[in-house]
N, CA, C and O atoms as a MOPAC input file, in Angstrom:
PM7 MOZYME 1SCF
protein

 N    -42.15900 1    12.94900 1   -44.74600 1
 C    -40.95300 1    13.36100 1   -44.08900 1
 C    -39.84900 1    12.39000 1   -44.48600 1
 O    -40.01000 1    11.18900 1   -44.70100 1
 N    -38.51500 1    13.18300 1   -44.56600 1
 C    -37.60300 1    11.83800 1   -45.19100 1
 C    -37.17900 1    11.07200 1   -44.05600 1
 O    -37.41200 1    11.24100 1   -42.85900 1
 N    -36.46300 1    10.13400 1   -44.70100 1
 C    -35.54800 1     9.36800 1   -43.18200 1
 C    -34.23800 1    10.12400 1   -42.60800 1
 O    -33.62400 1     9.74800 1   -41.61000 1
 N    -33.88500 1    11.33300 1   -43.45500 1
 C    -32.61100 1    11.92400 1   -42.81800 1
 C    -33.29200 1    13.03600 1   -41.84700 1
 O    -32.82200 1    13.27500 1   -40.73400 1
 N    -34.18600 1    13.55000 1   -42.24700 1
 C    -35.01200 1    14.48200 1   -40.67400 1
 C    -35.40000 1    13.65900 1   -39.47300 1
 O    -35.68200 1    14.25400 1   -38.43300 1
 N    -35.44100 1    12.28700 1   -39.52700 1
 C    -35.66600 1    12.01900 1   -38.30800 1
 C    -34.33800 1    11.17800 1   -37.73800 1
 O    -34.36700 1    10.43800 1   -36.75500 1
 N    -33.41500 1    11.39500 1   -38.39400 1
 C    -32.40700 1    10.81500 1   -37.82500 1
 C    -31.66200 1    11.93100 1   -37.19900 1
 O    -30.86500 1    11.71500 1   -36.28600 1
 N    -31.96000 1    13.44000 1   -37.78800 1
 C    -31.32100 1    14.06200 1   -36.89700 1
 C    -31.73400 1    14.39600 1   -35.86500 1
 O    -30.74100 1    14.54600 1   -35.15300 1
 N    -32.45200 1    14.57800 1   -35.41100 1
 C    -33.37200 1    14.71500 1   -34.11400 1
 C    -32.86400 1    13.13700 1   -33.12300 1
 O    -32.47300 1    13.03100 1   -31.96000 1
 N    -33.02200 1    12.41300 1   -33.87300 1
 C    -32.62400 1    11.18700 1   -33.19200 1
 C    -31.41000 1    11.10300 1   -32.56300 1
 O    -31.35300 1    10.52400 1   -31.47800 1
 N    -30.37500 1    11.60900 1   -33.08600 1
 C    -29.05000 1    11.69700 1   -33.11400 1
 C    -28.60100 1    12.99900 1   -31.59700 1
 O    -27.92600 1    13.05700 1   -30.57000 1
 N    -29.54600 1    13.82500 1   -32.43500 1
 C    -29.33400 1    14.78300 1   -31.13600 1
 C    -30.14100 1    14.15900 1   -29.87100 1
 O    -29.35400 1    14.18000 1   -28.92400 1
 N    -30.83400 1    13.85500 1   -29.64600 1
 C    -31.88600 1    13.32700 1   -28.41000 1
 C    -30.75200 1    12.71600 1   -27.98600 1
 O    -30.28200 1    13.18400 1   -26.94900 1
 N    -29.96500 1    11.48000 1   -28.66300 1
 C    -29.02000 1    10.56800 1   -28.30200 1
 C    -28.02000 1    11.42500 1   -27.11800 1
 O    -27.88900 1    11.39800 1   -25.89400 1
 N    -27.43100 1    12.16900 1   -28.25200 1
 C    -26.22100 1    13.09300 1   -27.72300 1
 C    -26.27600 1    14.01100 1   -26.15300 1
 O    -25.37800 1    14.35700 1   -25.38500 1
 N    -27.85400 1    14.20200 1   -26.12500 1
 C    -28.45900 1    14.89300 1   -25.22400 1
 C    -27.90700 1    13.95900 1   -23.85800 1
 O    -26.97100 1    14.17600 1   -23.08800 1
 N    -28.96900 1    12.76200 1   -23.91500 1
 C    -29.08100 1    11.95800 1   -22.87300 1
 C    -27.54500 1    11.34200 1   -22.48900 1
 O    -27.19000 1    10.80200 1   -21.44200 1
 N    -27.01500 1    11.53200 1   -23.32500 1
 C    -25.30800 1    10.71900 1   -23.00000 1
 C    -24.76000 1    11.86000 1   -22.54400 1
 O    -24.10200 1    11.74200 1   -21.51100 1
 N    -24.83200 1    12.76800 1   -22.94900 1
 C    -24.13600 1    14.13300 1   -22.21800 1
 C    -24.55400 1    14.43800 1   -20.53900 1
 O    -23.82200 1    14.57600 1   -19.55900 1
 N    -25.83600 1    14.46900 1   -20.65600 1
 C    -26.54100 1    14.02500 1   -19.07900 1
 C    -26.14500 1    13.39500 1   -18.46800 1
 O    -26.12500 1    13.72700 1   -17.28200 1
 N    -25.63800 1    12.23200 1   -18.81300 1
 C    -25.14200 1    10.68600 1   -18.00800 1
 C    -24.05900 1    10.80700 1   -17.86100 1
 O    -23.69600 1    10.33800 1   -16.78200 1
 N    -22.85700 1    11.47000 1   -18.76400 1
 C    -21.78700 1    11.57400 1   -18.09100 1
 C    -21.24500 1    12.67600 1   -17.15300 1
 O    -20.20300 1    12.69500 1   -16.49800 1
 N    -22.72200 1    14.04200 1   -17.31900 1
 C    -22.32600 1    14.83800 1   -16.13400 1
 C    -22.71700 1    14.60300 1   -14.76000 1
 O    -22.28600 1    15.17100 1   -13.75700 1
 N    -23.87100 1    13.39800 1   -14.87200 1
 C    -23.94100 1    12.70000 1   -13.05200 1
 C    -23.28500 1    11.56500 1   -13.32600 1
 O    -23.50300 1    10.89100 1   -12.32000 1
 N    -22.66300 1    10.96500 1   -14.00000 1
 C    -21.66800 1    10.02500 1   -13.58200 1
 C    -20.12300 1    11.33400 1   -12.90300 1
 O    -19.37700 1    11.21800 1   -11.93100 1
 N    -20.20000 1    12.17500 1   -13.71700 1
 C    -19.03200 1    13.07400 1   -13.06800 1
 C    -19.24400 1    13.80200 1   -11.75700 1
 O    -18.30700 1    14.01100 1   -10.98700 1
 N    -20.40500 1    14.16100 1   -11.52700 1
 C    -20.81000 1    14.43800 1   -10.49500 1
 C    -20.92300 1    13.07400 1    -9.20900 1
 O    -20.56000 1    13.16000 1    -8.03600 1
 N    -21.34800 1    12.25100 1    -9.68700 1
 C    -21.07300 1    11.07000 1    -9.08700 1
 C    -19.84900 1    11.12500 1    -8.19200 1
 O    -19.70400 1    11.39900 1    -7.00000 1
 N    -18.61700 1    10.60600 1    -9.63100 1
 C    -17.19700 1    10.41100 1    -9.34100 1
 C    -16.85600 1    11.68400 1    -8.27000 1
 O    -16.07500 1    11.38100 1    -7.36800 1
 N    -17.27000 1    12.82000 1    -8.27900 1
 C    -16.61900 1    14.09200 1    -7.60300 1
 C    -17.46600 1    13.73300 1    -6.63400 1
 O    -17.87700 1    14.89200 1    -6.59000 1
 N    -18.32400 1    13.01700 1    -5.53900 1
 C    -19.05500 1    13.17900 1    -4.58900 1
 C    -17.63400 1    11.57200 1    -3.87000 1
 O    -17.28100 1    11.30800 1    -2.72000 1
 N    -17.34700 1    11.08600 1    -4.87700 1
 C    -16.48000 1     9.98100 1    -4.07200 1
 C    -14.89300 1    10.16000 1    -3.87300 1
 O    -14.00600 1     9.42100 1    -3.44300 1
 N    -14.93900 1    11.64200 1    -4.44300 1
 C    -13.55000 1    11.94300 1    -4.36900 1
 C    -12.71200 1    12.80500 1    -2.88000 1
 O    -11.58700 1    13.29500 1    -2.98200 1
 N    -13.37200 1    12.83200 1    -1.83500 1
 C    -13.16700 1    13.75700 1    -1.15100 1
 C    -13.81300 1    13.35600 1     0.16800 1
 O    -14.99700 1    13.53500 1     0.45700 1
 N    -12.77700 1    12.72800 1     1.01500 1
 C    -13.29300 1    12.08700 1     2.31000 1
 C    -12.29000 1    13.66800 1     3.51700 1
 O    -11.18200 1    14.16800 1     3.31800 1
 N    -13.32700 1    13.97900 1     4.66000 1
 C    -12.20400 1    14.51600 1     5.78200 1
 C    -12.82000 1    14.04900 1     7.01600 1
 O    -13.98900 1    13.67200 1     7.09700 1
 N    -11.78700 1    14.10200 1     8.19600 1
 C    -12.24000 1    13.31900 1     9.54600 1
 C    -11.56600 1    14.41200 1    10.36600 1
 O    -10.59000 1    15.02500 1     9.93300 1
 N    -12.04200 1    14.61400 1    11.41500 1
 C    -11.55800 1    15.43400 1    12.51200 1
 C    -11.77100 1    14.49700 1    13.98900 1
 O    -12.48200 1    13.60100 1    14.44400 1
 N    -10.58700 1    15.41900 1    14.38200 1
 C    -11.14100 1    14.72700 1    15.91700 1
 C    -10.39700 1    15.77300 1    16.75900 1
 O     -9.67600 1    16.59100 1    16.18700 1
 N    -10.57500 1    15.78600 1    18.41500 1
 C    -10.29500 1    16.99200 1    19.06700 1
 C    -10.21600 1    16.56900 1    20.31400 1
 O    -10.61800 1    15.41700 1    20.47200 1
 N     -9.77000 1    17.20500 1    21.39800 1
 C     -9.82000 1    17.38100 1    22.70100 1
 C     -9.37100 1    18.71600 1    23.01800 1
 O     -9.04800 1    19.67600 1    22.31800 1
 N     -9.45400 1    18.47000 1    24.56500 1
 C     -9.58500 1    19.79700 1    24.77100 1
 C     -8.51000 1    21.31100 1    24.38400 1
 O     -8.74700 1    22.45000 1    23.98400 1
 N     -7.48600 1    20.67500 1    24.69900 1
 C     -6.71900 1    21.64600 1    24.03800 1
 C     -5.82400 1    21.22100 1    22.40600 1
 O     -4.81000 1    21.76500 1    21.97000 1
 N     -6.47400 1    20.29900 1    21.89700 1
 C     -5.76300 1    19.54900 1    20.59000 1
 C     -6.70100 1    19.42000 1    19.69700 1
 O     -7.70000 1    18.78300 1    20.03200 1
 N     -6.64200 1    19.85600 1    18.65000 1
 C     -7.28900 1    18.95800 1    17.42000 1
 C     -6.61600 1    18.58700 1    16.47000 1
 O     -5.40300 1    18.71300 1    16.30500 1
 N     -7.54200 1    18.01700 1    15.67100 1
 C     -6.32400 1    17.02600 1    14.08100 1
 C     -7.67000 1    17.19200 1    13.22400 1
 O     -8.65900 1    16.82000 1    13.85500 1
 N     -8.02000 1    17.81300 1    11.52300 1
 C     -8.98400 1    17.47900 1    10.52600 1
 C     -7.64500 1    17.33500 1     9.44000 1
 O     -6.59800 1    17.96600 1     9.29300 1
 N     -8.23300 1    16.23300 1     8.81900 1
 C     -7.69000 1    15.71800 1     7.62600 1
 C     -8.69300 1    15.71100 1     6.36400 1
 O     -9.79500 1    15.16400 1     6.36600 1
 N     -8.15500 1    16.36700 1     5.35300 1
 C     -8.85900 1    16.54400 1     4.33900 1
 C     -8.77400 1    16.01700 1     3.53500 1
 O     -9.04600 1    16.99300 1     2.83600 1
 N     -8.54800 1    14.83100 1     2.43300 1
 C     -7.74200 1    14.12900 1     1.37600 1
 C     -8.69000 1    14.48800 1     0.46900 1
 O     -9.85400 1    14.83600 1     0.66400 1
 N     -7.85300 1    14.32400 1    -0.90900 1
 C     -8.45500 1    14.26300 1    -1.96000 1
 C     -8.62500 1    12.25000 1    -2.76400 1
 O     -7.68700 1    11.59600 1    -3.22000 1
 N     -9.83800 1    11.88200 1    -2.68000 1
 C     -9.26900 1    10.41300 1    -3.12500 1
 C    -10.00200 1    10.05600 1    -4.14100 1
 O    -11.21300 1    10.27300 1    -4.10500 1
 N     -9.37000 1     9.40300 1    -5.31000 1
 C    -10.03100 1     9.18700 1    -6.84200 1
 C    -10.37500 1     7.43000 1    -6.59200 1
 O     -9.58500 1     6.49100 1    -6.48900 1
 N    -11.81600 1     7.45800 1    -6.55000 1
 C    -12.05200 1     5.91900 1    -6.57600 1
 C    -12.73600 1     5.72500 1    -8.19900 1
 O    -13.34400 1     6.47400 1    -8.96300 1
 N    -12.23300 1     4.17400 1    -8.25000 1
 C    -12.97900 1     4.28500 1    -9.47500 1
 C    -14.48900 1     3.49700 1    -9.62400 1
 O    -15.17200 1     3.49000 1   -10.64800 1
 N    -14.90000 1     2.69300 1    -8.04600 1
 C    -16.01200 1     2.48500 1    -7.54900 1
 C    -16.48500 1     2.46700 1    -6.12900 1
 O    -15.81400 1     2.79800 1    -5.15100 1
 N    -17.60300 1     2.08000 1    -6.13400 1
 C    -18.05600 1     2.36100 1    -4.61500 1
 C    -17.58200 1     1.22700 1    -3.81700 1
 O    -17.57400 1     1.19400 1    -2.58700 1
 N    -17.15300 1     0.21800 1    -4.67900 1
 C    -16.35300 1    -1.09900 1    -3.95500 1
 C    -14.88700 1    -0.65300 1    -3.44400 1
 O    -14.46300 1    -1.36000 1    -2.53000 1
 N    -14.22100 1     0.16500 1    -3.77400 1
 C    -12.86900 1     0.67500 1    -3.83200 1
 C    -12.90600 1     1.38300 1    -2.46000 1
 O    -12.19800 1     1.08000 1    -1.50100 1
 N    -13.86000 1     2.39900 1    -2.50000 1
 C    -13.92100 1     3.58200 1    -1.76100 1
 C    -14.58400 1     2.63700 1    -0.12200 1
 O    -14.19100 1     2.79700 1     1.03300 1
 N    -15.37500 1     1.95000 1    -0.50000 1
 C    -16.09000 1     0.79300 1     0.60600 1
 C    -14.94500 1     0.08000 1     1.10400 1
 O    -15.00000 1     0.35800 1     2.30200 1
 N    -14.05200 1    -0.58200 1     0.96600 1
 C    -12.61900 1    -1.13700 1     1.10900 1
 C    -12.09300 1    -0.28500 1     2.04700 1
 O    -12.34000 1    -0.60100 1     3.21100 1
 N    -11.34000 1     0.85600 1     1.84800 1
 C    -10.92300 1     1.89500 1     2.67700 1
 C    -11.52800 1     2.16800 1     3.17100 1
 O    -10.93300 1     1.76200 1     4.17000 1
 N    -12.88400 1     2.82300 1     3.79600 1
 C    -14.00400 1     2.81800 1     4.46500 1
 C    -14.07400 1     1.47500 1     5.54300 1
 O    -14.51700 1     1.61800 1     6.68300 1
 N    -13.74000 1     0.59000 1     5.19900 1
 C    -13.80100 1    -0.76600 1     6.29300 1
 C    -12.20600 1    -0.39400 1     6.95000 1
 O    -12.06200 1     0.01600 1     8.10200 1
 N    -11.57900 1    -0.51900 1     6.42300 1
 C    -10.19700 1    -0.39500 1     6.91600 1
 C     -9.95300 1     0.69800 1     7.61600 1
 O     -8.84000 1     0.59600 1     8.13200 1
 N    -10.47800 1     1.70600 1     7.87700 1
 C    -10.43900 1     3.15900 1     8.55000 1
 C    -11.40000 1     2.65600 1     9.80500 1
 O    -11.13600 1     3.08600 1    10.92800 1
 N    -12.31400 1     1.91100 1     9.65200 1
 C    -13.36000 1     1.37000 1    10.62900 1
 C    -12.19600 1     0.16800 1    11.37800 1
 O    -12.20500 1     0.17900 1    12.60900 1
 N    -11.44300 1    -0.61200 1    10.85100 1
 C    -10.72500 1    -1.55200 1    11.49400 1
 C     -9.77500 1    -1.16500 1    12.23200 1
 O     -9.48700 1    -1.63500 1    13.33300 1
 N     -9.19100 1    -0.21400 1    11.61900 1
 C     -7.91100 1     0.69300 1    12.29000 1
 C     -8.59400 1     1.23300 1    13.75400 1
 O     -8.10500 1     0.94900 1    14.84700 1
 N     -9.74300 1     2.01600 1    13.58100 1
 C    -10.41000 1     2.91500 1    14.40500 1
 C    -10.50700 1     1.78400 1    15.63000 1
 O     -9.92700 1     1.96200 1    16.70100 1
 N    -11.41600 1     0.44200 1    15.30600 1
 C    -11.49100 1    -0.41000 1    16.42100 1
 C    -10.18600 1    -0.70600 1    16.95300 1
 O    -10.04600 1    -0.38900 1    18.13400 1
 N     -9.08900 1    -1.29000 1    16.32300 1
 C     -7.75700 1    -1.55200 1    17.16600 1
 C     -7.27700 1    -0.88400 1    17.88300 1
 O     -6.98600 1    -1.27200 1    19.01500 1
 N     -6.98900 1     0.60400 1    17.36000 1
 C     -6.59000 1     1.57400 1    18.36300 1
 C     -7.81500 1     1.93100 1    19.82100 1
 O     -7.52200 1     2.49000 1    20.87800 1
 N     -9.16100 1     1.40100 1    19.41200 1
 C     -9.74300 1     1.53500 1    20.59000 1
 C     -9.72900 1     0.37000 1    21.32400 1
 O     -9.97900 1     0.49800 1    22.52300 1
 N     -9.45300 1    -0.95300 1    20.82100 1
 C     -9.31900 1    -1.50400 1    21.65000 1
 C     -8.05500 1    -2.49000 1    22.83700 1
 O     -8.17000 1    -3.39500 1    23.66400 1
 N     -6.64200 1    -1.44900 1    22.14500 1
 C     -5.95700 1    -1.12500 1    22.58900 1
 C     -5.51900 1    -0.10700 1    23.90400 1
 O     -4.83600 1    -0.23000 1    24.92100 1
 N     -6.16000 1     0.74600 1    23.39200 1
 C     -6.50400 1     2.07000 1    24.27100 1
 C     -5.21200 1     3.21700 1    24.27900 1
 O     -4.99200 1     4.19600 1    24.99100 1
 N     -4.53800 1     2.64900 1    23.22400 1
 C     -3.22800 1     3.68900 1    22.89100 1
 C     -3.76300 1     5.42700 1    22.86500 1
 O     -3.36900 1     6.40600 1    23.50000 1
 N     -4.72400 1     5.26600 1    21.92400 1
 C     -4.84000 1     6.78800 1    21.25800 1
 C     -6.55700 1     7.19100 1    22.44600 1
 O     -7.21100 1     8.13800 1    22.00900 1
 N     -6.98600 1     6.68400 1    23.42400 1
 C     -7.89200 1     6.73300 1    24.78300 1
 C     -7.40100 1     8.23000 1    24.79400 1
 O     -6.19800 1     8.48900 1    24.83100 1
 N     -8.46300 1     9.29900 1    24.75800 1
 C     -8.11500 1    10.86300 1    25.27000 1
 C     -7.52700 1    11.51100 1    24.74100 1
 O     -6.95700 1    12.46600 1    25.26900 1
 N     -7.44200 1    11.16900 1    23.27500 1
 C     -6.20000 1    12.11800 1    22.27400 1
 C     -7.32600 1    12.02800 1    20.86100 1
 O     -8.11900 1    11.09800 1    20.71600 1
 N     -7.19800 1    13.12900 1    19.95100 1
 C     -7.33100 1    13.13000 1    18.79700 1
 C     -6.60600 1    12.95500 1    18.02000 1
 O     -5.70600 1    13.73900 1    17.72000 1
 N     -6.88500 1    11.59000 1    17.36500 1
 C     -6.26600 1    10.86000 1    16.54000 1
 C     -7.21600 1    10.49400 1    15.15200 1
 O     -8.23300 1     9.80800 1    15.25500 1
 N     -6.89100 1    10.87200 1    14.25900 1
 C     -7.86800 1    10.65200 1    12.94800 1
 C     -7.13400 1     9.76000 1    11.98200 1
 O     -5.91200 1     9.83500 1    11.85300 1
 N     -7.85800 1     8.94300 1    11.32700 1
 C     -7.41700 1     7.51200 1    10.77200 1
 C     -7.79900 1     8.06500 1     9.06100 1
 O     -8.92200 1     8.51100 1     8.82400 1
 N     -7.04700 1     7.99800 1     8.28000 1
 C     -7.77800 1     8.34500 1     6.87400 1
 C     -6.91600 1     6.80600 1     6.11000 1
 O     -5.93200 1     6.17500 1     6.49500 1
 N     -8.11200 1     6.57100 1     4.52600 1
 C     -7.28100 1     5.87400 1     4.46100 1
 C     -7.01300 1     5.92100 1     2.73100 1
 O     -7.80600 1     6.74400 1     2.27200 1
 N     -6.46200 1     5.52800 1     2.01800 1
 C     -6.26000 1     6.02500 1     0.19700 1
 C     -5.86500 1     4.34400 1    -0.35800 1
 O     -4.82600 1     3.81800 1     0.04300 1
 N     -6.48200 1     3.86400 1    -0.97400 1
 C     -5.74000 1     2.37000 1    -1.36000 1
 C     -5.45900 1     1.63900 1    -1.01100 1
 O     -4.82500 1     0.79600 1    -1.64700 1
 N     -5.90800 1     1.50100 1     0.74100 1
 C     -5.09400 1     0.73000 1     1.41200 1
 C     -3.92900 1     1.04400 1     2.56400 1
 O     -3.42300 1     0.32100 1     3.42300 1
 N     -3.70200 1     2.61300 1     2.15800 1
 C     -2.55000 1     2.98700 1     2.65100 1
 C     -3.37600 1     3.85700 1     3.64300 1
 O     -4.35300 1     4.54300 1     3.34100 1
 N     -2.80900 1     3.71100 1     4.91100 1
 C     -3.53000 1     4.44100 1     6.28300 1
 C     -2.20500 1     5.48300 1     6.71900 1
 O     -0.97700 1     5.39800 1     6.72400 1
 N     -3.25300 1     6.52300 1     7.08200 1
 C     -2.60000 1     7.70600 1     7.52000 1
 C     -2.87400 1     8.31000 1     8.71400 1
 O     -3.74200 1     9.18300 1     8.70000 1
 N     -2.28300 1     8.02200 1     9.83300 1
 C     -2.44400 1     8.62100 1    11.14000 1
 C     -2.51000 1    10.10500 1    10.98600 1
 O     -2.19800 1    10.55800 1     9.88500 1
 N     -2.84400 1    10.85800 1    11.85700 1
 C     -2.63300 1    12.57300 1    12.50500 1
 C     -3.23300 1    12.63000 1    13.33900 1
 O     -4.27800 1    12.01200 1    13.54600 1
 N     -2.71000 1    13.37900 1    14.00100 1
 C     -3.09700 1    14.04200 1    15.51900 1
 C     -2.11800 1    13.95900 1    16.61800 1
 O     -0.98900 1    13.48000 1    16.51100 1
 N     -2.82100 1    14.64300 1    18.06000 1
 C     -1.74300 1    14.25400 1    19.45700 1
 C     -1.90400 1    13.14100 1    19.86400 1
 O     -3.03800 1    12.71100 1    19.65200 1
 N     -1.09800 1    12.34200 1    20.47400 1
 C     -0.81000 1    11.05200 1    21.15800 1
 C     -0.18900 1    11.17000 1    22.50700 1
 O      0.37300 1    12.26500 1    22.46500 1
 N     -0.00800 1    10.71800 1    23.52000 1
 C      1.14000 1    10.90700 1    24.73500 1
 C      2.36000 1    10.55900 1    24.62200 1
 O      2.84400 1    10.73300 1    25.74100 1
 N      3.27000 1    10.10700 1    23.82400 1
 C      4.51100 1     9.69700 1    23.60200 1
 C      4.27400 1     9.47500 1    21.96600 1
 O      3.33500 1     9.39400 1    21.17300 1
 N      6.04400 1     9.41800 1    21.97700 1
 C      6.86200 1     8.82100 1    20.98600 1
 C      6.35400 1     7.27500 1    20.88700 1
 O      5.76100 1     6.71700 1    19.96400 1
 N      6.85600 1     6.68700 1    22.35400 1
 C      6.16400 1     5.30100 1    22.06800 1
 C      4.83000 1     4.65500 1    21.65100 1
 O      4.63800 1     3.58700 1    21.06900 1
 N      4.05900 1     5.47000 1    22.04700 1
 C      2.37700 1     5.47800 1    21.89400 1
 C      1.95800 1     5.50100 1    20.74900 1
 O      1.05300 1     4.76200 1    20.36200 1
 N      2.83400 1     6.76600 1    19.67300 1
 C      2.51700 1     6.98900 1    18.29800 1
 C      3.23700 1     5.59300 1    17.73000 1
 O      2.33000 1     4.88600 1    17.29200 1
 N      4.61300 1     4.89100 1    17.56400 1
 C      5.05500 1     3.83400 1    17.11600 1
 C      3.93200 1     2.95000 1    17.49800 1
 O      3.45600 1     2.16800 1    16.67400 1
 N      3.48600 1     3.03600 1    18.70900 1
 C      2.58800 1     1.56100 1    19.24100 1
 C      1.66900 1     1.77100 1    18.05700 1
 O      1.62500 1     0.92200 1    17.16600 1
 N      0.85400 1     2.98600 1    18.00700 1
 C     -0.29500 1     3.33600 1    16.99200 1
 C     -0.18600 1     2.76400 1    15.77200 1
 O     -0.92400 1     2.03200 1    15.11200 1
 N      0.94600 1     3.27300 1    15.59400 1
 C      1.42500 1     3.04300 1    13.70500 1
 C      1.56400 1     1.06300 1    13.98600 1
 O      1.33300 1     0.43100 1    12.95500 1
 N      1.73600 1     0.62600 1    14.62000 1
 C      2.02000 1    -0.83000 1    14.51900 1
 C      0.87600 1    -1.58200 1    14.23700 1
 O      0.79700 1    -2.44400 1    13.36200 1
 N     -0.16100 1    -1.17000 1    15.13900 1
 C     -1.68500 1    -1.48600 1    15.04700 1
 C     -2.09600 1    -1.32100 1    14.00600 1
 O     -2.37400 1    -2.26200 1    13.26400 1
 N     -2.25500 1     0.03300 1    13.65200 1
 C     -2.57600 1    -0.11400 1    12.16200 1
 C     -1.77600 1    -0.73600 1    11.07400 1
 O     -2.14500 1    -0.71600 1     9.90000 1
 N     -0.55200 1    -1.35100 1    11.53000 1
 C     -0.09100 1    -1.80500 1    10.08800 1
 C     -0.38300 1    -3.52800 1     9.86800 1
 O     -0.30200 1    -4.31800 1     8.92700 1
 N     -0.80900 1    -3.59300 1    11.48100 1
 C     -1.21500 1    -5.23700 1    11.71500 1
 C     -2.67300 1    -5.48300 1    10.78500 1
 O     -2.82800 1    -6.56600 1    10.22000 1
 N     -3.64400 1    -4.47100 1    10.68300 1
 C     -4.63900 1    -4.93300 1    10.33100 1
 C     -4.93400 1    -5.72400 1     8.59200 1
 O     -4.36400 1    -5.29800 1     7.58800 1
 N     -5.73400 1    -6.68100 1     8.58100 1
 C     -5.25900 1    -6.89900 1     7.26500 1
 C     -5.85000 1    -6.16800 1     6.06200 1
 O     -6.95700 1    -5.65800 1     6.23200 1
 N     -5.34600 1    -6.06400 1     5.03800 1
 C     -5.89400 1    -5.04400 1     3.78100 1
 C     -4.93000 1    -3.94200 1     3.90400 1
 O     -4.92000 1    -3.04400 1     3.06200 1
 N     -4.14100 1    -3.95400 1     4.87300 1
 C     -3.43500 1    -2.52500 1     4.96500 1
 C     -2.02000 1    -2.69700 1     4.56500 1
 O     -1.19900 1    -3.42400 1     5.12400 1
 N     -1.86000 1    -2.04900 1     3.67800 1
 C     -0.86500 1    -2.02900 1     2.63600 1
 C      0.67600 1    -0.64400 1     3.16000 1
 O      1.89600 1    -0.60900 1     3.00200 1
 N      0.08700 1    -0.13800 1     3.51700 1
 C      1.28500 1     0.63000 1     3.89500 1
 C      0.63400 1     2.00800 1     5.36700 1
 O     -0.44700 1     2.59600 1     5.32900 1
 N      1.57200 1     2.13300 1     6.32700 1
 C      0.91200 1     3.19600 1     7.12500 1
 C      1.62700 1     4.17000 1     7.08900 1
 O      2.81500 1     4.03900 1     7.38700 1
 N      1.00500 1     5.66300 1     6.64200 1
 C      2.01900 1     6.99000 1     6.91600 1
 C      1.60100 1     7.38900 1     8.26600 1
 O      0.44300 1     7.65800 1     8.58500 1
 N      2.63600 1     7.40700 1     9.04000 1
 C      2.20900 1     7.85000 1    11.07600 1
 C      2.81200 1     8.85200 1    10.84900 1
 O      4.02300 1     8.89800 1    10.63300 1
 N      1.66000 1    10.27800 1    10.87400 1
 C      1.72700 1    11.77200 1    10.92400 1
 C      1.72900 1    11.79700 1    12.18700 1
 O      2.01600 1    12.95800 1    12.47900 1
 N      1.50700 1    10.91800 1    13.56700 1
 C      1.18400 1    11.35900 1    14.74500 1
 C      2.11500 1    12.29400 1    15.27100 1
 O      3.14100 1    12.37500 1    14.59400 1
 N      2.05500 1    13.22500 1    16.54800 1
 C      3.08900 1    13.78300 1    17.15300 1
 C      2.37700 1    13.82000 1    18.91000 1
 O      1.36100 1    13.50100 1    19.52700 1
 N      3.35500 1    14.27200 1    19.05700 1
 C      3.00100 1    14.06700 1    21.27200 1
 C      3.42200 1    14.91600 1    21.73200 1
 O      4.31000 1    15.49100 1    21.10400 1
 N      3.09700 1    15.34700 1    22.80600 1
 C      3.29000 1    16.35200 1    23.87000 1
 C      4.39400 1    15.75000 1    24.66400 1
 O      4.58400 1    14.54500 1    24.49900 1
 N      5.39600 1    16.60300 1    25.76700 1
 C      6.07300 1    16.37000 1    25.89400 1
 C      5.87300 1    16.09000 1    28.00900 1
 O      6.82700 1    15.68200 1    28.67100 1

C-alpha cells in the first residue's frame, strides 16, 4: 500500500473528529448563551429572557455571582419583600424588572444593586403600582 492511501484516510479521520469538536464546542457555546428568570405574585409577574454570549464558564460564573449578590442585598434590605423583581445580569451590567411599591423603592433598588462590587453599570426596568 503506498504512503499517499494512508494519508488520506488519515486526513479525513482528522477532519472528522475536528468537525465533531467544534459542533459540541458550538453546542456548548449555545447552552451558555441564554439565561431567563421569572418571578411573580399574586397579581404581578416579571420573566426576563436575555440572550448572553460568554466566551467561558468563568465569564458566565461572574454574572451568575453577581445576580446571586444583587438577589441577597435586595433581600436583605427588604425593598423588593412581596414584589416580583428579577435580577439578570450581561458583563457586569445588572438589569432590574418587575413591580416594586414606589418610585422610591425602585431608585432604592437600583442603588443596591449598583453598590455591589463587580457591578459595572445597572439598567432599573422596575415600575410600581400606584
Amino acid at each position: 500500500m503506498s504512503e499517499h492511501c494512508l494519508k488520506v484516510p488519515l486526513i479525513t479521520a482528522t477532519l472528522l473528529i475536528l468537525t465533531g469538536a467544534a459542533m459540541i464546542g458550538t453546542q456548548a457555546l449555545a447552552q451558555q448563551t441564554t439565561t431567563s428568570h421569572s418571578a411573580s405574585r399574586q397579581d404581578d409577574s416579571v420573566q426576563t429572557s436575555a440572550g448572553h454570549h460568554y466566551q467561558s464558564s468563568a465569564e458566565r460564573a461572574k454574572d451568575d455571582l453577581l445576580i446571586t449578590e444583587v438577589k441577597s442585598g435586595l433581600a436583605k434590605d427588604g425593598v423588593a419583600d412581596r414584589y416580583p423583581v428579577a435580577v439578570d445580569c450581561d458583563h457586569g451590567k445588572i438589569r432590574l424588572s418587575g413591580t416594586i411599591g414606589s418610585a422610591q423603592d425602585a431608585r432604592h433598588a437600583g442603588d443596591i444593586a449598583a453598590d455591589e462590587p463587580g457591578v459595572i453599570a445597572v439598567v432599573n426596568q422596575l415600575t410600581w403600582r400606584k
